[in-house]
MMTF fields as JSON, N, C-alpha, C and O atoms, coordinates in Angstrom:
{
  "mmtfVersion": "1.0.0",
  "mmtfProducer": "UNKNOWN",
  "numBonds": 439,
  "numAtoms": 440,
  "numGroups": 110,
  "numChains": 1,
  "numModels": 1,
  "chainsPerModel": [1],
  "groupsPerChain": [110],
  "chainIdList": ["A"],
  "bondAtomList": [4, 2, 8, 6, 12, 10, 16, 14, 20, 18, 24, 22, 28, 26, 32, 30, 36, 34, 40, 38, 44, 42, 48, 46, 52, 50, 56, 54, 60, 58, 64, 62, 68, 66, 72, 70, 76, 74, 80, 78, 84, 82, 88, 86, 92, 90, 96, 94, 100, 98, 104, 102, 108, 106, 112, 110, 116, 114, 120, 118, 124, 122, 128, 126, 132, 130, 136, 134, 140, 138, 144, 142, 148, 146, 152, 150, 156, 154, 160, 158, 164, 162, 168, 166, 172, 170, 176, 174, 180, 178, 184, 182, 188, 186, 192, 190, 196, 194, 200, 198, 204, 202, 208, 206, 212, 210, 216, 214, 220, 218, 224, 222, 228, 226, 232, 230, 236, 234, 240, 238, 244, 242, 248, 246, 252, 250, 256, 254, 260, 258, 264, 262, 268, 266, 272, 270, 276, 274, 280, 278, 284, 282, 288, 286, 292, 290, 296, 294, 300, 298, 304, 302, 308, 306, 312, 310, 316, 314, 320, 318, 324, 322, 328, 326, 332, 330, 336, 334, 340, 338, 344, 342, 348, 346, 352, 350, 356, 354, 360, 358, 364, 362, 368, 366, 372, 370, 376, 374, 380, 378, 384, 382, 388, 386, 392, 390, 396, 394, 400, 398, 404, 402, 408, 406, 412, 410, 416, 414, 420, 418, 424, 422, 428, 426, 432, 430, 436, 434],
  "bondOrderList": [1, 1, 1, 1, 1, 1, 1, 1, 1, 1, 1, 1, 1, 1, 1, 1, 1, 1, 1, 1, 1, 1, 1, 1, 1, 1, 1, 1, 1, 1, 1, 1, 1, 1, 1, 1, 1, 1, 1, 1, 1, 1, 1, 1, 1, 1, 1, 1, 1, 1, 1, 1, 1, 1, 1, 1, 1, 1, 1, 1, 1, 1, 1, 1, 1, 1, 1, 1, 1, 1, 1, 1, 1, 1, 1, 1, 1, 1, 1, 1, 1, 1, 1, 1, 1, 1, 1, 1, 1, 1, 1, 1, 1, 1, 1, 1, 1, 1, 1, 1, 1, 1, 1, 1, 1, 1, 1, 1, 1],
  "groupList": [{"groupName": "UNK", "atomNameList": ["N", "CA", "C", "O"], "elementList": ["N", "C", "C", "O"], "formalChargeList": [0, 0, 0, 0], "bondAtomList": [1, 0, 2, 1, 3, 2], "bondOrderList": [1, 1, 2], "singleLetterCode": "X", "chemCompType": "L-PEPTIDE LINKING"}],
  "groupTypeList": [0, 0, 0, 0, 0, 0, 0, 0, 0, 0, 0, 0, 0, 0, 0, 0, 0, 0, 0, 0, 0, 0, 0, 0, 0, 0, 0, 0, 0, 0, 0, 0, 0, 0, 0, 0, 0, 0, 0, 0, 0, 0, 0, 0, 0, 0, 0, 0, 0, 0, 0, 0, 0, 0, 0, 0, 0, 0, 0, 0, 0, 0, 0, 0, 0, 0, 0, 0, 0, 0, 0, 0, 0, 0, 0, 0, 0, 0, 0, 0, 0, 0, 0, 0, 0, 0, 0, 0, 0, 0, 0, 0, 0, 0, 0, 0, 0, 0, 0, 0, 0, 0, 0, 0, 0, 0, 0, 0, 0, 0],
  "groupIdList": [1, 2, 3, 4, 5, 6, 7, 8, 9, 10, 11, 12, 13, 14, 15, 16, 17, 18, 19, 20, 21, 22, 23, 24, 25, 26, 27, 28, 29, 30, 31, 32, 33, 34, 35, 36, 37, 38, 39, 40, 41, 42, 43, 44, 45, 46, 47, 48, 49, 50, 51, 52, 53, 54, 55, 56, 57, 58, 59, 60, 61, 62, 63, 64, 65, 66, 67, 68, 69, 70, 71, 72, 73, 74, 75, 76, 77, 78, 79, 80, 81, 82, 83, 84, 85, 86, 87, 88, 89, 90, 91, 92, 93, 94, 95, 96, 97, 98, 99, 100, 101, 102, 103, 104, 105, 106, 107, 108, 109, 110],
  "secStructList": [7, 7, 1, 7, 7, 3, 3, 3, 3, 3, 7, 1, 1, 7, 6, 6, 1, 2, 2, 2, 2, 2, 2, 2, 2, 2, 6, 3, 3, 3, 2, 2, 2, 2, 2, 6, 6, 6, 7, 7, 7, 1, 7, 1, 7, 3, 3, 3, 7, 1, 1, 6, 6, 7, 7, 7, 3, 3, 3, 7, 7, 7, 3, 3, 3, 3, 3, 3, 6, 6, 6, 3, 3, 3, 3, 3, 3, 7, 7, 7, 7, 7, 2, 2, 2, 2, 7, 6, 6, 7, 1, 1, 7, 1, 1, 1, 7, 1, 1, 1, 7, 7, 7, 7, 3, 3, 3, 3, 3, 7],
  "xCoordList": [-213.299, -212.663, -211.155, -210.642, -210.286, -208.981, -208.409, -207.258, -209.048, -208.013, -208.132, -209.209, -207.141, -206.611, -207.521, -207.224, -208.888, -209.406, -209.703, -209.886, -209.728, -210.149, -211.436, -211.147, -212.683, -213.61, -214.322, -215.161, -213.913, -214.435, -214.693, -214.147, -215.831, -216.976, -217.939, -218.005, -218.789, -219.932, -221.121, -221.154, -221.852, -223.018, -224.289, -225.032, -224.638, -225.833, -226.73, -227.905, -226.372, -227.582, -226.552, -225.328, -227.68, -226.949, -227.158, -227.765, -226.618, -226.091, -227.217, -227.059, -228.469, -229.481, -230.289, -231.45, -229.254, -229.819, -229.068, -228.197, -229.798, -229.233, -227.879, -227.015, -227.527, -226.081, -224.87, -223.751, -225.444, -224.399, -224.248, -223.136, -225.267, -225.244, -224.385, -223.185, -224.658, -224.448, -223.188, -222.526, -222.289, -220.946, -220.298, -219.314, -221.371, -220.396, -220.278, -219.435, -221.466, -222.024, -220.987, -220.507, -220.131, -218.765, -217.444, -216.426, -217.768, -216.858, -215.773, -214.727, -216.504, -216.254, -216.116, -216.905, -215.409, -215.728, -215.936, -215.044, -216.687, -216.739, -215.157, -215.359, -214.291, -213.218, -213.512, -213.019, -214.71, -214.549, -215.819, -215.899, -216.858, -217.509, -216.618, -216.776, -215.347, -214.542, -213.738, -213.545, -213.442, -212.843, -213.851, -213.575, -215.061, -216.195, -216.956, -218.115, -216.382, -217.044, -218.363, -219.38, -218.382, -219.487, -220.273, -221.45, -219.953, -220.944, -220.424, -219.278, -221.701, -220.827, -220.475, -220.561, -220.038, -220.356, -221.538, -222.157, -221.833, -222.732, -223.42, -224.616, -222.53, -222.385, -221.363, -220.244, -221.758, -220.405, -220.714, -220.06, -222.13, -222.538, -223.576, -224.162, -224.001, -225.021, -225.151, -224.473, -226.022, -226.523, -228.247, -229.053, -228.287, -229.9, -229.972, -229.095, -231.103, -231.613, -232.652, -232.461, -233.572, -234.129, -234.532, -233.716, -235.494, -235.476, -235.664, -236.175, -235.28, -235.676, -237.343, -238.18, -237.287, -238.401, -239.02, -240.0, -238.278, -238.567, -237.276, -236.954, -236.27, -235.125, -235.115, -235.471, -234.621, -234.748, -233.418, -232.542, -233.388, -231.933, -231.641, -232.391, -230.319, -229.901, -228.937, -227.826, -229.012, -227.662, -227.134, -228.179, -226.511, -225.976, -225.384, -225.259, -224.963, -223.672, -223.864, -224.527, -223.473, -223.729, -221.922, -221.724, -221.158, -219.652, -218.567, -218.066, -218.196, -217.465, -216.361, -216.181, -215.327, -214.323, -214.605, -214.811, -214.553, -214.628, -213.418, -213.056, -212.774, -211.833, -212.132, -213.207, -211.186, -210.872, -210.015, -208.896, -211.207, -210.362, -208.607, -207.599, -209.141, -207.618, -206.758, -205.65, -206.763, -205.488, -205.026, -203.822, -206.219, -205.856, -206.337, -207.482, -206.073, -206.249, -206.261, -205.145, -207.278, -207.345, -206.456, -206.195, -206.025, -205.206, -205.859, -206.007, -206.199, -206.508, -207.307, -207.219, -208.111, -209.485, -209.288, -208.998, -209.623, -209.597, -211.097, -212.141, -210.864, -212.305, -212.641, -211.987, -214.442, -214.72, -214.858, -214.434, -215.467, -215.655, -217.055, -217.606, -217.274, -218.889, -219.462, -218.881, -220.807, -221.499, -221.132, -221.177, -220.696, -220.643, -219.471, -219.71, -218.13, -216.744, -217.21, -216.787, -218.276, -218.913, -219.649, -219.74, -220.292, -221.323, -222.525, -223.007, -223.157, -225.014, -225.242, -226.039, -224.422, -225.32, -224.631, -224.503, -224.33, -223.642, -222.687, -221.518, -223.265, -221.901, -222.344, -223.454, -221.495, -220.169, -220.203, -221.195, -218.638, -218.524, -217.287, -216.782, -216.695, -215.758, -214.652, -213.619, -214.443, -213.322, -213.549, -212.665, -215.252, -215.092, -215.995, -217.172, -214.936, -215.469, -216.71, -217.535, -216.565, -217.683, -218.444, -218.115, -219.705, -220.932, -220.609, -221.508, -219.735, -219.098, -218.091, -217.405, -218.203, -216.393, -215.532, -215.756, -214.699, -213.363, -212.995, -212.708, -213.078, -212.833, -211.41, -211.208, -210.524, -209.303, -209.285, -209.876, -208.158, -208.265, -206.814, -206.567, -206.036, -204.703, -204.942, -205.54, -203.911, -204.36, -202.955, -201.981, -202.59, -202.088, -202.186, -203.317, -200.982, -201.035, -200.775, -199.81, -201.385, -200.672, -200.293, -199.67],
  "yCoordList": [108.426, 108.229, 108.244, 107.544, 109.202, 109.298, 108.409, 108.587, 107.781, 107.118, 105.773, 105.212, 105.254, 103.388, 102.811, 103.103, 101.836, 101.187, 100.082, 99.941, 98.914, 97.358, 97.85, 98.456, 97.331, 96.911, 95.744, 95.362, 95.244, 93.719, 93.346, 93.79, 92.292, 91.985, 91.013, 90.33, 91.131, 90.195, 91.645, 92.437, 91.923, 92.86, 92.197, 92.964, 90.906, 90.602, 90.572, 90.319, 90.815, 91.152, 90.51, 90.543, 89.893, 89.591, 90.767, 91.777, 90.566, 91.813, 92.655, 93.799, 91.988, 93.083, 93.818, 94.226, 93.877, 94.71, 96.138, 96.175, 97.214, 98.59, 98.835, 99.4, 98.346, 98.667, 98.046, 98.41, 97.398, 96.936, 97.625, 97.858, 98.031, 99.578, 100.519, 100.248, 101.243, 102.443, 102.154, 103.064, 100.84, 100.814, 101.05, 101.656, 100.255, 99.946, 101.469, 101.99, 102.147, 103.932, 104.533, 105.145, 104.53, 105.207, 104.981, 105.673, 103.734, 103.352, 102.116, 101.777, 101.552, 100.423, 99.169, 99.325, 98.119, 96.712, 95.423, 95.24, 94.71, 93.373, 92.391, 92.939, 91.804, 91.627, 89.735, 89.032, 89.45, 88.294, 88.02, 86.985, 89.564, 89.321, 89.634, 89.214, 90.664, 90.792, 89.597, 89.565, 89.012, 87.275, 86.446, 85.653, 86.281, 85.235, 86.085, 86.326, 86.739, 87.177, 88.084, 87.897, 88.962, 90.114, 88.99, 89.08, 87.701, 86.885, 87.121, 87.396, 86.918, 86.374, 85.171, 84.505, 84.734, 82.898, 82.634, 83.39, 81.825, 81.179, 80.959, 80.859, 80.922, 81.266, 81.579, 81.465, 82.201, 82.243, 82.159, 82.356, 81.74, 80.709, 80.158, 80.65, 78.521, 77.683, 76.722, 75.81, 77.227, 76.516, 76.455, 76.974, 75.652, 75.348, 76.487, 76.661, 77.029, 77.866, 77.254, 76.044, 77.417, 77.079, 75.569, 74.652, 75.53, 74.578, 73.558, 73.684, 72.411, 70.732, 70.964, 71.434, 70.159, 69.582, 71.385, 71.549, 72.321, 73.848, 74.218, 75.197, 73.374, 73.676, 74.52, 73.984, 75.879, 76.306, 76.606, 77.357, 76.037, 75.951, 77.842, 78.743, 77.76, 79.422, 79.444, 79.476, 79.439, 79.089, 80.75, 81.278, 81.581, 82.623, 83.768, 84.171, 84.312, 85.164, 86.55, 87.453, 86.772, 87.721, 88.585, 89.667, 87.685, 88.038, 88.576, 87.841, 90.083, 90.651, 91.309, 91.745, 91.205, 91.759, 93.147, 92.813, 94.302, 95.299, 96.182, 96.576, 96.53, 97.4, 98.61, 98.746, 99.621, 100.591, 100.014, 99.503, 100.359, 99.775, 100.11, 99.529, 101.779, 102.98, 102.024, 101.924, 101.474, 101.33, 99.906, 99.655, 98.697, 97.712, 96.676, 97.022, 95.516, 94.398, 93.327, 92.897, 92.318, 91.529, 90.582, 90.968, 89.674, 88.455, 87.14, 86.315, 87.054, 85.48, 85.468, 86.492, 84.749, 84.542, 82.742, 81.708, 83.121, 81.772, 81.004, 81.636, 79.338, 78.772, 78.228, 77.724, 78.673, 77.714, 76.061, 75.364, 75.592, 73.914, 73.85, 74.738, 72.734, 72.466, 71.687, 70.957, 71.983, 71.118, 69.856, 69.411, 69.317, 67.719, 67.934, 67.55, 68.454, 69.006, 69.067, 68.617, 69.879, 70.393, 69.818, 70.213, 68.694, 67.77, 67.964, 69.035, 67.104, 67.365, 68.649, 69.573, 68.463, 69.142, 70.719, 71.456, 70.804, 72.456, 73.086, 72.722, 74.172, 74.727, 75.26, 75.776, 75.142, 75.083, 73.375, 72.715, 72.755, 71.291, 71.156, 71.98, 70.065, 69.483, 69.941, 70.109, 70.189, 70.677, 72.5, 73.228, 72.95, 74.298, 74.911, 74.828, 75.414, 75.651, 76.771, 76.884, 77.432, 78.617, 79.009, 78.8, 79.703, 78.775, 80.21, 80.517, 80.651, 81.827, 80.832, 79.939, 81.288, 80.543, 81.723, 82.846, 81.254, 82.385, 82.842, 81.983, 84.472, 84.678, 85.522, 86.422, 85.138, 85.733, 85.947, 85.476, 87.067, 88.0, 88.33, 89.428, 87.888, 88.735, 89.535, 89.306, 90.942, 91.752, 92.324, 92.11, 93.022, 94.033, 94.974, 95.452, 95.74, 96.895, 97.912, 97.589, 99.007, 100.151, 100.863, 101.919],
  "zCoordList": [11.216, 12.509, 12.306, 11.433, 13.27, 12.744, 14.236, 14.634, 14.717, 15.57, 15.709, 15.911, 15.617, 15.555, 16.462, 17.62, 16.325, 18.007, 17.254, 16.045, 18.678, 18.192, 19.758, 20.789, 19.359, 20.489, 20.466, 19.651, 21.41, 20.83, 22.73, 23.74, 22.49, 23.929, 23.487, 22.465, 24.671, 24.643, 24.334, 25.276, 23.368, 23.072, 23.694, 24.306, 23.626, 23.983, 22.845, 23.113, 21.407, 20.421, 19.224, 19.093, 18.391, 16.75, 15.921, 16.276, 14.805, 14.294, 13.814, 13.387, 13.909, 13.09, 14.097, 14.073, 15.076, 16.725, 15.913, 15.044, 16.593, 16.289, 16.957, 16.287, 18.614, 18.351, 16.97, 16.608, 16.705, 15.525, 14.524, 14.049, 14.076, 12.483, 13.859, 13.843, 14.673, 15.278, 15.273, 14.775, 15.787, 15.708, 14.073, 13.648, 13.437, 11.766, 11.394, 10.663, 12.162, 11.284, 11.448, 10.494, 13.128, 13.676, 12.651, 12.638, 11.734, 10.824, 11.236, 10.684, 12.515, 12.758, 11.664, 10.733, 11.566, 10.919, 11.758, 12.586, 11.733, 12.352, 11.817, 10.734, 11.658, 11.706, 11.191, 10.308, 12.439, 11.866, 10.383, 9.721, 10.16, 9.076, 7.948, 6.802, 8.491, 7.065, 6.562, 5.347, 7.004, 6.669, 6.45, 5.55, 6.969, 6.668, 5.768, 6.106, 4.347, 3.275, 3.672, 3.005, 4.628, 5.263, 5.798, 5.448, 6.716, 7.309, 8.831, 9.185, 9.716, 11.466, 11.415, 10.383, 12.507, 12.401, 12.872, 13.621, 12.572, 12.91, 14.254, 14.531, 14.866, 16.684, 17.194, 16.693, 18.718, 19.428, 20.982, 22.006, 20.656, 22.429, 21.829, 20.864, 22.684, 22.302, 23.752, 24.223, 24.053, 25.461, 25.235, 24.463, 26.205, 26.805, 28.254, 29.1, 28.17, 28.873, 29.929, 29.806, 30.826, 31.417, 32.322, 32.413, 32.757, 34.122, 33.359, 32.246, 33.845, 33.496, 33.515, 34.285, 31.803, 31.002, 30.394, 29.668, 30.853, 29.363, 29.458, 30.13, 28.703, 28.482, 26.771, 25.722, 26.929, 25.257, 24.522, 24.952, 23.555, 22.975, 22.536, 22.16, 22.806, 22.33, 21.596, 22.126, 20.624, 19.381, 19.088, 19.467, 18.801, 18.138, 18.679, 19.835, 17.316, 17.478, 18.571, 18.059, 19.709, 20.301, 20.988, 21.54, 20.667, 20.347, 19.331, 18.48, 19.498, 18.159, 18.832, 19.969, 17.208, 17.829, 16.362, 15.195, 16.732, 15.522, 15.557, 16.665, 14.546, 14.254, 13.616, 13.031, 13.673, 12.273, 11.269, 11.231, 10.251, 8.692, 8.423, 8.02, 9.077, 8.346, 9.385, 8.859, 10.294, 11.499, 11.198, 11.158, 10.925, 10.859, 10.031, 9.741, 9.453, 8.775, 8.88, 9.168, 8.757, 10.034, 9.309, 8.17, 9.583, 8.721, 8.848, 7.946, 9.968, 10.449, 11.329, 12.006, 11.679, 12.94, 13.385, 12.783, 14.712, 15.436, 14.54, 14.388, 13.959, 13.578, 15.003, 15.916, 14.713, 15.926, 15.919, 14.997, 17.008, 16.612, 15.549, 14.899, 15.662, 14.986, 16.066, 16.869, 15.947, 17.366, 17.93, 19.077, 16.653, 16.958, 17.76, 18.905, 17.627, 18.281, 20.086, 21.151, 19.615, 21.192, 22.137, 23.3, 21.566, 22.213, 22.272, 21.903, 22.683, 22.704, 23.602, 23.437, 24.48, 25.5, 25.711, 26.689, 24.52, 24.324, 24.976, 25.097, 25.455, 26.326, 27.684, 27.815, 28.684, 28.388, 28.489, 28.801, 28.086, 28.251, 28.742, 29.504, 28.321, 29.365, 28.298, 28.946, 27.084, 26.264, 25.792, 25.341, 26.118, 25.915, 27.61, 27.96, 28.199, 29.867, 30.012, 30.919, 28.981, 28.855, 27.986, 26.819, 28.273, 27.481, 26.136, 25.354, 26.118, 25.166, 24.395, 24.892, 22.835, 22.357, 22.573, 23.024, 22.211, 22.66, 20.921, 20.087, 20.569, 19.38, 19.409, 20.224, 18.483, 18.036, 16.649, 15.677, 16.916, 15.334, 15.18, 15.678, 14.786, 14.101, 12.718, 11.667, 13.43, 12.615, 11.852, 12.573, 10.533, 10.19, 10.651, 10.737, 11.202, 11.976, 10.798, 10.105, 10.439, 9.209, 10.352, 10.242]
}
């Protein structure tokens, strides 16, 4: 890929969904797996789903920010909280408003 792009969103899928190879295949990088040693985090939404008394917990990563290697370098990534940070009753809460965390990436520009 000869041109500079950051794409980064909500996918809806963790990484061992096929859009995720199809992006890395274009020669994409995940930005925050290149700083967390080729890992995601751990999450990047965690809520309870459904009606009182079949409430189902939804923990994981369905948020990326991906770059081109040739254009850029990431330097630094926002950490998220840890549950306990977040409270029992997940997200969103009264210190994180949306049931998404918010991911940042500073990058080296070449």
């Amino acid at each position: 890929m000869h041109t500079h792009m950051i794409l980064a969103g909500d996918f809806n899928g963790d990484a061992a969904e096929p859009f995720y190879s199809e992006i890395t295949n274009y020669g994409f990088r995940s930005a925050y797996s290149a700083m967390l040693n080729n890992h995601e985090p751990q999450y990047t939404t965690w809520k309870f789903k459904g009606r009182h008394g079949t409430l189902k917990e939804s923990c994981h990563t369905i948020d990326y920010i991906f770059y081109t290697p040739k254009g850029f370098t990431p330097k630094a990534i926002l950490q998220f909280p840890t549950k306990n940070e977040i409270g029992p009753n997940a997200l969103p809460s009264i210190n994180y408003p949306s049931d998404h965390l918010a991911l940042e990436v500073v990058f080296n520009i070449q």
